[in-house]
N, C-alpha and C positions, 0 to 999 in steps of 0.2 A: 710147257706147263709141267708141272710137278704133278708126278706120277702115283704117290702115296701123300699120304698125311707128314709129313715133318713136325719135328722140335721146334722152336722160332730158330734156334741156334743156327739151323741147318739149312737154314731160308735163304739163297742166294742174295747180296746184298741190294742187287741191282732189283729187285722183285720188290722191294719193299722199302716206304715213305723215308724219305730226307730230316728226319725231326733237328737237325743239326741247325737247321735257321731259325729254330728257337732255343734252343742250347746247344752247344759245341757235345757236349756229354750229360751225366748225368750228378757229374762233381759240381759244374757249371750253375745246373739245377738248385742245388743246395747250396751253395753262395749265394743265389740270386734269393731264394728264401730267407734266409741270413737276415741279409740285405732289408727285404721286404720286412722282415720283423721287426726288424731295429729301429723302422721309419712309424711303426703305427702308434707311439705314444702322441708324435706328432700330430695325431689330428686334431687331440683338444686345444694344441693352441689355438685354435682359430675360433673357437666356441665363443660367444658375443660380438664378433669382430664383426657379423656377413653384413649387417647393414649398414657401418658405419661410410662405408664408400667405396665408388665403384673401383679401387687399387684394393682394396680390403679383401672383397669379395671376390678379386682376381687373383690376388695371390693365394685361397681357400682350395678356388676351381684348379688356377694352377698345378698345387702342389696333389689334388686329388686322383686328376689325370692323369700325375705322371704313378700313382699309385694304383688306378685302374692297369693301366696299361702294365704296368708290371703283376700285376694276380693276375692280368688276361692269359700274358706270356705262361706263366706257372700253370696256370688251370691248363692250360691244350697239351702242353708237351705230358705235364701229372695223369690227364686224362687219356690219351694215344697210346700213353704207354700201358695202360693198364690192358687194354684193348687187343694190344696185342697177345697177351697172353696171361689171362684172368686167373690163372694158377699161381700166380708171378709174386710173393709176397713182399717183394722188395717194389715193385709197384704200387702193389695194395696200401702198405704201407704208407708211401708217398703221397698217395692220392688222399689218403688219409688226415696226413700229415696240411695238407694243401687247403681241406673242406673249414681245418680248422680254424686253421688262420683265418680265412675268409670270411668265415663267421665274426672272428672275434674283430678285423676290421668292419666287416657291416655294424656289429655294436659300437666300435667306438665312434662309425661316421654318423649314427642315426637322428644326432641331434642337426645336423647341416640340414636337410628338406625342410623340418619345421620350421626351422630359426628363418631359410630363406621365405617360405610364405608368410610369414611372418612382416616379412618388410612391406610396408607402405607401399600400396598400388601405386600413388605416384611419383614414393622416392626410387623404386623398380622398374619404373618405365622412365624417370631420368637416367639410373643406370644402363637400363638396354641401349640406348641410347650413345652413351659412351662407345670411344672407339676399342678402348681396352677389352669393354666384354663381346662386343662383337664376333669372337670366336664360338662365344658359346649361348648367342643370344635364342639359336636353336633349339639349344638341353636347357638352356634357363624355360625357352617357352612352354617344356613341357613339363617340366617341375610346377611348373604356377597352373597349368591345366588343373593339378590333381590337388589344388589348395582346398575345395573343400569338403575331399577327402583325406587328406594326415592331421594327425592328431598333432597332441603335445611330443615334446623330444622326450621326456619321462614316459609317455604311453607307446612311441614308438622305439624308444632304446629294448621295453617291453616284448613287442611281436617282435623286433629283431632276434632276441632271445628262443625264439618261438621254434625259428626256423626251420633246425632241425627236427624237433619231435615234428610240427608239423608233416613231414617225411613220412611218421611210423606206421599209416596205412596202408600208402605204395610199398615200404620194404618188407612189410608183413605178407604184403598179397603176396608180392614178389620173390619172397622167402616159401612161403607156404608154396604155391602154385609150380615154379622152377626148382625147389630142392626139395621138399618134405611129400608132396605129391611122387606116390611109384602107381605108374599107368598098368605095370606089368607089360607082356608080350603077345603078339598076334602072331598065331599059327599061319604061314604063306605060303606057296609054292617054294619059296627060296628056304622056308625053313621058321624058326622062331625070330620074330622080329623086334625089337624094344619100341614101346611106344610111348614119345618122349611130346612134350610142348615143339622140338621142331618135326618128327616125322609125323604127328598130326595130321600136317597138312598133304604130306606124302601121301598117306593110307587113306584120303578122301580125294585124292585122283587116279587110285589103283582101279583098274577097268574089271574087276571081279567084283561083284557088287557084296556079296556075302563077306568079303574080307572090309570094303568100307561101311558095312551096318556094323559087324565086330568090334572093329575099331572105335568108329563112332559111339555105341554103347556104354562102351567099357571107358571110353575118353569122358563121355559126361558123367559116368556113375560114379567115376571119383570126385569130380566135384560134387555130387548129392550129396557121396557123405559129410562134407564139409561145406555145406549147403548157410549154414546158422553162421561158421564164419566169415564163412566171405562177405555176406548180408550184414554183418556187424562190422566188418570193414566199409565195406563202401560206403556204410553208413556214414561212420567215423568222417569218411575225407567230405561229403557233403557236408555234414554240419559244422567242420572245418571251414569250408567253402562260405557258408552262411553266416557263420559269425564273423568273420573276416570281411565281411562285406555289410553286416551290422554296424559293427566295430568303426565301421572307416565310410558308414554315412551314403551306403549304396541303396538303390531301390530293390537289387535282388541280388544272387552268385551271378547270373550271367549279364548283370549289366556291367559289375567290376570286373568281371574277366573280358568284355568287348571295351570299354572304357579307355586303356592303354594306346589299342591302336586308333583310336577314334570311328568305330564300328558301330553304324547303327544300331539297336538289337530290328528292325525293319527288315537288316539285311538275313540274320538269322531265320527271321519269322517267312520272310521272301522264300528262300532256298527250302524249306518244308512245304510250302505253300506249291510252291510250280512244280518240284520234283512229285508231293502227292496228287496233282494232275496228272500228272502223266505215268501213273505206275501202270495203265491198261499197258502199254509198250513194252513194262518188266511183267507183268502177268504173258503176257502171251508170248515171251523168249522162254519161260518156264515151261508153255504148253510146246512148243517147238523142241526143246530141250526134251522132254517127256517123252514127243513122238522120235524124236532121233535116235534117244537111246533103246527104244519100245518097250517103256515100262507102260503097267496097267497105272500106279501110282507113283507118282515123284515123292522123293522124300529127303528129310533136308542134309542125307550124307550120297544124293547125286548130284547136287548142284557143282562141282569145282571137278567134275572127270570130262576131259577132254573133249569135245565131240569130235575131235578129230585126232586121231593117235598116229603112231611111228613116224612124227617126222623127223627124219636123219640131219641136223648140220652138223657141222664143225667147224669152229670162228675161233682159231687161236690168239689169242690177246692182241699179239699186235694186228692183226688182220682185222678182228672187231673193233681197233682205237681208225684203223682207216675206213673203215666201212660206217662209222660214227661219224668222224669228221666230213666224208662226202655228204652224210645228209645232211649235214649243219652249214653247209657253203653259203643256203641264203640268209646267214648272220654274216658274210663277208670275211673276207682274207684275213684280218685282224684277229677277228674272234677264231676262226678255226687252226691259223698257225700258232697261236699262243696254246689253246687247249691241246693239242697235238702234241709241242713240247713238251705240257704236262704230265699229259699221259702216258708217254714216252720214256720222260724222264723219272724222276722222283715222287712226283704228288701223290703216286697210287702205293698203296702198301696189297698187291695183287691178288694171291694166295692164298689157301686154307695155312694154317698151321695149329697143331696141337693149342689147346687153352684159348684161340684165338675168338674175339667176340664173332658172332655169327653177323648172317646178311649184308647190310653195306650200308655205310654214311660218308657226309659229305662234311669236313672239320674245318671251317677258315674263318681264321684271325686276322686282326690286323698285322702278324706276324708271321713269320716264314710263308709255307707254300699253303694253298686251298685244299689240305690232303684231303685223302679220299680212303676209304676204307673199302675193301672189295672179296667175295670167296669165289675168285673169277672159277668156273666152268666153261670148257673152250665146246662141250656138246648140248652145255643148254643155252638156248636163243636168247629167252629172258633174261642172263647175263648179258647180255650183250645192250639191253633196253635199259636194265642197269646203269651200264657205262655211263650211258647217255643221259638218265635221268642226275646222279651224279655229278658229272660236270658240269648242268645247269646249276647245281648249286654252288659248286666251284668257280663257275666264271662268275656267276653272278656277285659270288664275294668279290674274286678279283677286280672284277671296274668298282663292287664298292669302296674300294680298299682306296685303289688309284683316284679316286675323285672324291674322296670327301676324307676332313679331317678325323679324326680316334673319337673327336666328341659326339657325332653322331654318323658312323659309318655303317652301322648296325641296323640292317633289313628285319623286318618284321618275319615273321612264319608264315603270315598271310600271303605275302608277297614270292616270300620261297617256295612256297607250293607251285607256284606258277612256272616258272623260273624251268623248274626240273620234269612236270610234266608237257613242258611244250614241249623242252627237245627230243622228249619220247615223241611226239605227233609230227616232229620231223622226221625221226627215223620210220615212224609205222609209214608215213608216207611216201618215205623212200622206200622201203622195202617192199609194199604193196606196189611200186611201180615196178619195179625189180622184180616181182614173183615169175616164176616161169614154170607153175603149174595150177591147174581149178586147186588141186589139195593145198599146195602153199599157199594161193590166195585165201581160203575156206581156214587156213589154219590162221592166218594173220588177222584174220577179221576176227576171228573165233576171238584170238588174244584180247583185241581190240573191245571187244563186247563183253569180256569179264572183266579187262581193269577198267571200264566205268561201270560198270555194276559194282565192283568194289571198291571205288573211289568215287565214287559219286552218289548210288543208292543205297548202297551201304553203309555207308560214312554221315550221309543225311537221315539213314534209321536210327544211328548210334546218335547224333546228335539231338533226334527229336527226342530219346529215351533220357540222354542228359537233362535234356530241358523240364522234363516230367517231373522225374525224380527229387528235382529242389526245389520244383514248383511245390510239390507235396509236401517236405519239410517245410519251407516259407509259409504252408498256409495249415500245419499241425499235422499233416496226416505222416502218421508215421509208417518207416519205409521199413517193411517186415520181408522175411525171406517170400512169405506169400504174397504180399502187395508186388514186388520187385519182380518176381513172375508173371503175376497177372499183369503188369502195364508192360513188360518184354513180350509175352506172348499176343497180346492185341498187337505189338508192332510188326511183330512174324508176320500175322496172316494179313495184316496190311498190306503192306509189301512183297510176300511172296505169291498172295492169291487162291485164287479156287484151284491150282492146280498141283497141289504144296499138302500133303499128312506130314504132320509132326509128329516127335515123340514127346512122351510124355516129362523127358529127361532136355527135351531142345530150348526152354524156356529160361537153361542156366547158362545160355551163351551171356547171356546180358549178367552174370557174377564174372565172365570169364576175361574183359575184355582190358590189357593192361593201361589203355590210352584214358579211360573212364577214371583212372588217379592224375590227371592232369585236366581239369575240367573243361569244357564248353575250346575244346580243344579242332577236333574230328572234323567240325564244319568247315573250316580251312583245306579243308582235303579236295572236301567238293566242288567249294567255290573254286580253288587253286587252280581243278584240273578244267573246270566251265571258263576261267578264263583264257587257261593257256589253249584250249582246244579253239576259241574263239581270235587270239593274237598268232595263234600257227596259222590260220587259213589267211587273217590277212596277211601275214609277211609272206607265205607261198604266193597268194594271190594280188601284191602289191609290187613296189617298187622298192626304190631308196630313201623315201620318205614315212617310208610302210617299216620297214627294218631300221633305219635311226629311231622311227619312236619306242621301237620294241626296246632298242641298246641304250636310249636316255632313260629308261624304266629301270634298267641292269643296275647302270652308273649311280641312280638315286639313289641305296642308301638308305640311310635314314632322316634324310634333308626332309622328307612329307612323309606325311602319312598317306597308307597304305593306298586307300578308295584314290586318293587325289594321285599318287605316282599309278596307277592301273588305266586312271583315266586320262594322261599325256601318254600313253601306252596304244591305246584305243578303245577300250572296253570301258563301260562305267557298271560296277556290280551291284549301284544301290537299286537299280535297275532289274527286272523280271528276263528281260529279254536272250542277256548271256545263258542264263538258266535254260533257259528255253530251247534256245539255238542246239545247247548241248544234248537235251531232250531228242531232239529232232535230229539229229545227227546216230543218235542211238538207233532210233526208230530206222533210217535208212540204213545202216548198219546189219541191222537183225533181218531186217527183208533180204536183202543180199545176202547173207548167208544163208539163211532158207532157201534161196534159189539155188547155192553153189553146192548144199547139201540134198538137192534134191527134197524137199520138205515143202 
C-alpha cells in the first residue's frame, strides 16, 4: 500500500484501472469524437422513414445503436478519467467537451420516440413481429410503454434542449455546499482540525463527545446561514420534478420517476408502511445506544460513534481480494475466479491519489473491464466490505454484458442495489463465523446494525421526506425554508424516538442531503438491501438451484424488468414480507449485541 498521498503521476501502474479496453490512449479518444461528430448530421435522415416498414425502421435502430455504443465507449473513459484526478483540466476539459456532444445528439435524435409511437398499434405489432426487429423487439417494447407519455417531436426536441439547465439546482447545491461552504476548524487533541463535507463524518465518531457537539454545531450553522438558499434550491428541482411529470401526462413526480422501471408506487407506499411498524426496534437500539455510551440524554451528534472502539486489523489489498473471494465461494467457482482475476488484475484503480474523486464506485460498460473505483485502506475493515460491495456491481455487469445484447444490457439501480449489498451479507457472514473474539463479534454486529439503520431506516426516512415534499407542491402548499423544517423535524422524532433531543439547528439535515437532486431515488437503497439480505440467507441456506436463480438474476440485464427479474431470483418485493423479514432480522441483531455488550 502506498505510504503517503501521491501525484496520479506517481501511482504505480499496476495499482491502477486498465482504461486502455476503451481507448488505446487518449489521441484514440479524440478520433473516436471526431468520428462520433461527423456521424450526427445523420440522424435526420431517417426522420419520416420509422413507419414506413419494418427494413425502415431497422435500418433507424441500426445505425442508432451503433451510435449509442459509441457516446457509451466516450462517456466512461471521459468520465474515469476525470475521476482520477479532478484538478486534471485536460480531463475537465474532455468531459466537457463529451456532455456536449451528447446533448446535441439527444437533440437531434428527439424526434425518433415520437415518430415511433406514432405508428399504428397494429402496423407495430405486424413489425414486432418481423424477424428483422426481433433484436430489439425488447427496447421497442419499452418505447411503446411510455406512448402516453411523449409528446410531439417539436415539444420533445424542446425538453431535450432542457437538459442541461435542468442540472442547475444539483450543480448550485453542489457548488454552494463542496466549494463556497468554509466549515472552519475544530480545536482536537491532535491539534486544529479542518472541517470539511468529508471529515464530517469523522468528527461524529470521534469518542470525545464535546469535540462531536463542536463539530456538529458549527457543521449545521453554516448551513442556517444559507438556510433561504438551499430552500430555494430544492425547491427549484421539485417543481422541476412536477412540471416534467405535468408536461408528459403523469399523475404525480413520483409516479414518473417509478414508471421507467415498472414500480408500483404500492411498493414505495409498502416499504414506509412496514418499516414505520417496526421503528419500536430502532427506538429501543437508540435506548441501548444511550445506556452503553451512559449518557443522561442521546443527541443527534451520538448516534454514528462506535459502541465498540480499538479494533486493530490490517487486511492488505491483496489479502482483503482473498478473504472477499472466500466468502463468495457460494456463488461458485466461475463467479469467484473470474472476480479474483479482476481484482487482481486491472479493474480496480486501488489508491488514494492527489485530486483523486473520493469513496468508491463501480464503472461498467458494455466496454472494456467492470472498473472499480476504490481509496483502499489496508487498516480499515469497512474497506474491505467495500471491496465486496463493489464487485457485486461488477460482476453483475459482467454476466450483463456476456448474456444479453448493447440493446438492452442495462440493469436498472433497483436491481444494483441488490447485487452489491448481498455480497456484503456474504462476507458479514463469513467474517462473523471467523470472529475469534466476544469484541470482534460485538464489533461485527455493531457494523451490521448501523449499515441497516443507514440503508434501510434512513434511506426510507429520506424517501418518506421526498414523498412529502411534492406532495405539498402538487397540491399548492408551498415549500418554505420553515414548512421544509417543520415536515424534517416530524421525521426526526418519528424515527429516532423518545430517546433522541435534538438541536434546534438538526432539522437542516433534510437541505443537506445531495441524493434529494435525483428524486424518489433513496428507496432503492432499502428495498435493494431487504432483498439482498433475503437472497443471501437463501443461497447460504440452499443449494444449486438456490445459487443458479440468484446468477440468472445477475445474467438478466435488462431483458425484464426489475419486480419480474428479483422474482426468478426468489424474493417477490411487491410483497410486505421481504420488508419484514429484514425488520426481524434487525431486531435479532440488536438483541444480540446487547447481550455481547453486556446491556
Amino acid at each position: 500500500m502506498l505510504s503517503t498521498v501521491p501525484e496520479r503521476k506517481d501511482v504505480p501502474v499496476e495499482y491502477t484501472w486498465d482504461l486502455s479496453k476503451l481507448f488505446e490512449n487518449d489521441d484514440a479518444w479524440e478520433e473516436a469524437l471526431r468520428s462520433f461528430e461527423e456521424k450526427l448530421p445523420q440522424i435526420e435522415r431517417f426522420k419520416g422513414t420509422l413507419g414506413t416498414s419494418p427494413e425502415a425502421l431497422f435500418r433507424c435502430l441500426e445505425f442508432m445503436k451503433e451510435l449509442d455504443m459509441a457516446e457509451e465507449r466516450l462517456g466512461y473513459y471521459a468520465h474515469l478519467k476525470t475521476t482520477e484526478d479532478a484538478g486534471n483540466s485536460t480531463h475537465q476539459d474532455r468531459f466537457s467537451r463529451y456532455l456536449a456532444v451528447s446533448a446535441r445528439k439527444a437533440a437531434l435524435a428527439s424526434y425518433q420516440i415520437p415518430e415511433i409511437q406514432a405508428i399504428p398499434d397494429e402496423v407495430m405489432q405486424s413489425f414486432l413481429s418481423d424477424p428483422l426487429i426481433e433484436p430489439y423487439r425488447i427496447s421497442l417494447s419499452k418505447i411503446l410503454k411510455f406512448k402516453p407519455h411523449v409528446l410531439s417531436a417539436s415539444e420533445e426536441r424542446l425538453i431535450a434542449m432542457q437538459i442541461e439547465s435542468r442540472e442547475t439546482p444539483q450543480k448550485a447545491f453542489n457548488a454552494l455546499t463542496n466549494v463556497d461552504f468554509d466549515f472552519g476548524t475544530i480545536d482536537t487533541p491532535e491539534g486544529f482540525l479542518p472541517l470539511t463535507q468529508s471529515s464530517f463524518s469523522v468528527f461524529m465518531q470521534h469518542e470525545d463527545r464535546s469535540i462531536r457537539r463542536k463539530a456538529y454545531l458549527q457543521f449545521y450553522n453554516t448551513y442556517n446561514r444559507h438556510r433561504n438558499t438551499l430552500s430555494a434550491l430544492y425547491e427549484g428541482n421539485v417543481q422541476q420534478d412536477i412540471y416534467l411529470a405535468r408536461a408528459r401526462n403523469y399523475s404525480s413526480a413520483r409516479a414518473m420517476s417509478l414508471f421507467p422501471d415498472q414500480i408500483p408506487e404500492s411498493v414505495y407506499d409498502n416499504l414506509i408502511t412496514v418499516v414505520r411498524e417496526n421503528l419500536q426496534s430502532l427506538h429501543r437500539y437508540y435506548g441501548l445506544r444511550k445506556k452503553l455510551l451512559g449518557l443522561d440524554t442521546l443527541r443527534h451528534y451520538d448516534v454514528y460513534v462506535p459502541l465498540v472502539q480499538d479494533i486493530q486489523v490490517t487486511y492488505p489489498y491483496e489479502k482483503a481480494v482473498e478473504t472477499v473471494i472466500e466468502a463468495l465461494e457460494p456463488l461458485g467457482r466461475e463467479y469467484c475466479e473470474t472476480l479474483e482475476g479482476g481484482l487482481l488484475g486491472r479493474w480496480v484503480d486501488r489508491y488514494e491519489n492527489k485530486g483523486k474523486t473520493s469513496g468508491a464506485f463501480s464503472a461498467g460498460s458494455y466496454f472494456g473491464d467492470p472498473y472499480i473505483l476504490m481509496n483502499y485502506k489496508e487498516d480499515v475493515l469497512k474497506d474491505v466490505f467495500t471491496i465486496a460491495h463493489e464487485s457485486g456491481h461488477s460482476m453483475h455487469s459482467y454476466y450483463s454484458v456476456r448474456n444479453n445484447p448493447f440493446e438492452h444490457y442495462s440493469y436498472t439501480i433497483f436491481e444494483a442495489e441488490v447485487a452489491s449489498t448481498f455480497n456484503e451479507q456474504l462476507l458479514f457472514s463469513y467474517f462473523l463465523k471467523k470472529a475469534d473474539s466476544k469484541k470482534m463479534r460485538a464489533y461485527l454486529v455493531g457494523k451490521e446494525v448501523d449499515d441497516i439503520i443507514a440503508t434501510l431506516f434512513r434511506q426510507t426516512m429520506f424517501a418518506e421526506f421526498e414523498h412529502k415534499t411534492h406532495w405539498m407542491v402538487e397540491n399548492g402548499i408551498p415549500l418554505t425554508v420553515d414548512s421544509l423544517r417543520a415536515t424534517y423535524r416530524e421525521l426526526l422524532t418519528a424515527y429516532f424516538g423518545p430517546e433522541m433531543e435534538f438541536e434546534d439547528v438538526s432539522d437542516l439535515e433534510g437541505l443537506r442531503i445531495p441524493h434529494f437532486y435525483r428524486s424518489f431515488y433513496v428507496y432503492k437503497y432499502a428495498t435493494g438491501l431487504s432483498a439482498a439480505i433475503a437472497l443471501a440467507q437463501r443461497v447460504l441456506d440452499g443449494g444449486d438451484a438456490e445459487r443458479e436463480a440468484y446468477m440468472n438474476f445477475l445474467k438478466s440485464g435488462g431483458s425484464r424488468y426489475p419486480l419480474e427479474s428479483l422474482r426468478l431470483a426468489g424474493v417477490d418485493m411487491e410483497k410486505p414480507e421481504p420488508i419484514q423479514a429484514a425488520m426481524n432480522y434487525f431486531t435479532r441483531l440488536t438483541n444480540e449485541l446487547a447481550e455481547l455488550l453486556g446491556a
